[in-house]
C-alpha positions in Angstrom: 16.6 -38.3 -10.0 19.0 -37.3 -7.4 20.2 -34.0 -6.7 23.9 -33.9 -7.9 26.7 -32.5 -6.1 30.2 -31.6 -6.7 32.8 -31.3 -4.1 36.2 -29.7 -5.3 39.0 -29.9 -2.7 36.4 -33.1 -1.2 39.1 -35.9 0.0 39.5 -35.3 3.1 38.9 -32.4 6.0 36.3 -30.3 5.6 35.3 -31.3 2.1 35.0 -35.2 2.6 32.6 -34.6 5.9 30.7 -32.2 3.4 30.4 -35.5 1.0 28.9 -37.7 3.9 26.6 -35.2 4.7 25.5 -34.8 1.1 25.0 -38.1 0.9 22.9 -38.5 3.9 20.8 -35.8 2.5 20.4 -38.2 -0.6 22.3 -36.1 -3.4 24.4 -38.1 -5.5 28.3 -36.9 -4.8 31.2 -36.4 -7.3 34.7 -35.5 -5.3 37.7 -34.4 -6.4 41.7 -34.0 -5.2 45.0 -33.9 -6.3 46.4 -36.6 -4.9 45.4 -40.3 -6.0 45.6 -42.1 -2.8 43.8 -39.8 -0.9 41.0 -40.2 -3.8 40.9 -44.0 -3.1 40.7 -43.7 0.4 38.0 -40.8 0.4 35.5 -43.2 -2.0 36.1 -46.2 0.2 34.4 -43.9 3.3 31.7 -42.5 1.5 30.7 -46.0 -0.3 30.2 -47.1 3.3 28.3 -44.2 4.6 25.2 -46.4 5.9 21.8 -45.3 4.9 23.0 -42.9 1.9 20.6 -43.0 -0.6 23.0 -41.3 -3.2 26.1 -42.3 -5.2 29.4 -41.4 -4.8 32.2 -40.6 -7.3 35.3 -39.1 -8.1 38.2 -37.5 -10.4 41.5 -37.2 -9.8 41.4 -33.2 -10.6 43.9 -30.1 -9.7 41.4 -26.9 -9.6 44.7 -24.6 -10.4 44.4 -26.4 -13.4 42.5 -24.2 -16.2 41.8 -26.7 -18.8 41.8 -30.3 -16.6 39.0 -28.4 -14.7 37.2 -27.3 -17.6 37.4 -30.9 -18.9 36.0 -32.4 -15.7 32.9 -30.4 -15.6 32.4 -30.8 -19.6 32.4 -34.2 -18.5 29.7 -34.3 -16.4 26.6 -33.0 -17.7 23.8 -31.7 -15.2 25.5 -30.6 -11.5 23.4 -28.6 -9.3 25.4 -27.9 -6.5 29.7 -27.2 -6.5 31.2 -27.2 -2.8 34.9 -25.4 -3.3 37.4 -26.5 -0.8 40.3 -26.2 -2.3 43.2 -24.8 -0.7 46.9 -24.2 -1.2 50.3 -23.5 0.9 49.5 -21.7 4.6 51.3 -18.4 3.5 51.6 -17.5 7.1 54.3 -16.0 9.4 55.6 -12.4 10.2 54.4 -10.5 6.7 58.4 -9.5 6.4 59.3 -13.2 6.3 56.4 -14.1 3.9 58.1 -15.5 0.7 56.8 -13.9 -2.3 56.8 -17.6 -3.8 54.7 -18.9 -0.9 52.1 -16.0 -1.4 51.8 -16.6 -5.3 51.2 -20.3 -4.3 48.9 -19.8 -1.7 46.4 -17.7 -4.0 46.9 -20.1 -6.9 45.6 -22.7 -4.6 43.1 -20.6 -3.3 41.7 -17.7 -5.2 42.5 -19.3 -8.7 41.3 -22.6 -7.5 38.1 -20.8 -6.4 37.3 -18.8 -9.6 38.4 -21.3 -12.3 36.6 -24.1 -10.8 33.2 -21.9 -10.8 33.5 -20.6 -13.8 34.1 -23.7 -15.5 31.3 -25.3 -13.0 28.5 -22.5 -14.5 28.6 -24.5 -18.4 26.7 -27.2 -16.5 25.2 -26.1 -13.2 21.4 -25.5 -12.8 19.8 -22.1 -12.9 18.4 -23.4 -9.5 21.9 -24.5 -8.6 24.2 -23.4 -6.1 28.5 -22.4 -5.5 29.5 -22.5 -2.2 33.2 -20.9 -1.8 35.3 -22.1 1.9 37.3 -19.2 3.1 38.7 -19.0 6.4 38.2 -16.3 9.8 41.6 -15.3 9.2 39.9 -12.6 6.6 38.8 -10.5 9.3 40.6 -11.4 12.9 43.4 -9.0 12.1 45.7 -11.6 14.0 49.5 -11.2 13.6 51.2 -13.7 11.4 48.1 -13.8 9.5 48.5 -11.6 6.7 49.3 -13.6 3.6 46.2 -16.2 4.8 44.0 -13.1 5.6 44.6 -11.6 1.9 43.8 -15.0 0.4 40.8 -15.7 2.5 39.4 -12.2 2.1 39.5 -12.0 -1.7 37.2 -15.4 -2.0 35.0 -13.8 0.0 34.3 -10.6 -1.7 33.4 -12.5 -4.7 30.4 -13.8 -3.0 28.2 -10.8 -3.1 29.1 -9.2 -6.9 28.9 -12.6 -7.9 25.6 -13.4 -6.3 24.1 -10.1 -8.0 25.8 -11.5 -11.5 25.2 -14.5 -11.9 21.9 -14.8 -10.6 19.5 -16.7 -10.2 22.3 -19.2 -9.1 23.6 -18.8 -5.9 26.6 -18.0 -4.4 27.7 -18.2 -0.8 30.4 -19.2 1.4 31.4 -20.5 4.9 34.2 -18.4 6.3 35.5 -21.2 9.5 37.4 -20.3 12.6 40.2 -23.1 13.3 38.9 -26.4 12.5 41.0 -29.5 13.3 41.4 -30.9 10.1 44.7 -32.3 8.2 45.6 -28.7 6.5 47.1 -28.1 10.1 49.7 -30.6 9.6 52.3 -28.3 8.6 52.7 -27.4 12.4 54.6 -29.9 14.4 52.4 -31.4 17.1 53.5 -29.3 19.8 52.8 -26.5 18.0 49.5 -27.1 16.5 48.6 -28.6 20.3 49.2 -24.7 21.6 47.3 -23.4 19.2 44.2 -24.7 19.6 44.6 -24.5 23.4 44.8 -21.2 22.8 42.1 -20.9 20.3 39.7 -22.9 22.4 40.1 -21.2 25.4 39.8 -17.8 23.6 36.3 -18.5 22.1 32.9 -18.8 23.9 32.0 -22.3 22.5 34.6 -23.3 24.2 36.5 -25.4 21.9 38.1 -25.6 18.0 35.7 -26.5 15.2 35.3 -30.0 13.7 34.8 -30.5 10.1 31.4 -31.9 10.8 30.5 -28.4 12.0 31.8 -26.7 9.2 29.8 -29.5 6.9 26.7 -28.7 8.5 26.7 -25.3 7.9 27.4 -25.9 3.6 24.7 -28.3 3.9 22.4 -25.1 5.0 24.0 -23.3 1.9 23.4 -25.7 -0.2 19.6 -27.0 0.4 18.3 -23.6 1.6 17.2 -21.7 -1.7 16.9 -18.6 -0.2 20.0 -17.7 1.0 22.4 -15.9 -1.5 25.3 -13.7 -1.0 26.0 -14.8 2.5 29.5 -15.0 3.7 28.3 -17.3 6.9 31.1 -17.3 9.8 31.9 -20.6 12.2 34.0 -19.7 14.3 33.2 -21.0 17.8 32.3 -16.8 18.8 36.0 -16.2 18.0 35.6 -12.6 16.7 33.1 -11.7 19.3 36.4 -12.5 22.0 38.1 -10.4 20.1 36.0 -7.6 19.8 36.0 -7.7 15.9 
């Protein structure tokens, strides 16, 4: 039987290149998202990814949602890997211009997402199992503009050690990316998110801004290396080594 894996947050970006690669690896795949559409179109990819040897699935599922989540994992019986890649309004600009409305949304759609979906994922994970959270750099590059998105990202992350050490023997890590040109930048007109990764790419020694197959490829390590616990691995094209962080 087929490893089985489920990718919250999984229909499009970072979370539906994790898919293909899950299904490359021969898991069977169950993805979720809010939005329908985006559902459809996300199953019709991965039921063409050639030479997958696993299935692919999917829910239309809101992780801020307590009891729908709950519901979806009751659902399921044996998972023994959750990918969380859920995420929620950017929360960024000058922290005196932050609303307070798009701070409570952004960690509903991040923090809450995060812990309800794993604690309602634990009824059916295996003890051998794995959670792998997706934070962001922003945690730690003490970049101006930053702060709501830093606050988000870093609480995700510090639940990765405690709960590592408290829930063992599963495991819990996370991928913590630098800027990765995937849809969630569509809030920024063109021009603008065309600057910024200008900027980003000439700031980092890789040269360049991340791809969600990077950031896939490093969950997949998460995910199929059963040693690793507790690890909050950063991708980040050598960003915070440019800026001296």
């Amino acid at each position: 039987m087929n490893e089985r894996v489920v990718i919250v947050g999984g229909t499009s970006g970072i979370g539906l290149e994790t898919a293909r690669r899950q299904l490359g690896a021969g898991r069977d795949v169950v993805v979720t998202g809010r939005d329908p559409g985006r559902l459809r179109a996300a199953l019709a990819e991965l039921t063409a990814v050639e030479g997958a040897s696993g299935t692919a699935s999917g829910s239309v599922v809101d992780a801020r949602d307590e009891t729908t989540t709950q519901e979806f994992f009751a659902g399921l019986g044996r998972v023994d890997h959750v990918v969380i890649a859920a995420t929620g309004s950017t929360a960024a600009g000058p922290f005196r211009s932050v609303a307070t409305d798009a701070l409570r949304e952004a960690s509903e759609g991040k923090l809450i997402a995060h812990s309800l979906t794993a604690r309602a994922a634990l009824d059916v994970l295996s003890p051998a199992g794995s959670i792998t959270f997706v934070t962001a750099a922003s945690a730690g590059a003490a970049m101006p503009g930053t702060a709501g998105l830093a606050a988000v990202n870093a609480s995700v992350a510090a639940m990765v050690p405690v709960l590592a050490v408290e829930l063992a023997p599963v495991r819990f890590n996370a991928v913590s990316p630098g800027v990765v040109d995937t849809p969630w930048w569509d809030w920024m007109d063109e021009e603008a998110k065309a600057e910024t990764f200008a900027a980003y790419a000439k700031s980092t020694p890789a040269g360049r801004c991340g791809r969600p197959e990077d950031i896939a490829d490093a969950i997949s390590f998460l995910v199929g290396n059963g040693f690793t616990t507790g690890v909050v691995l950063t991708v980040d094209g050598g960003a915070r080594l440019a800026s001296g962080a």
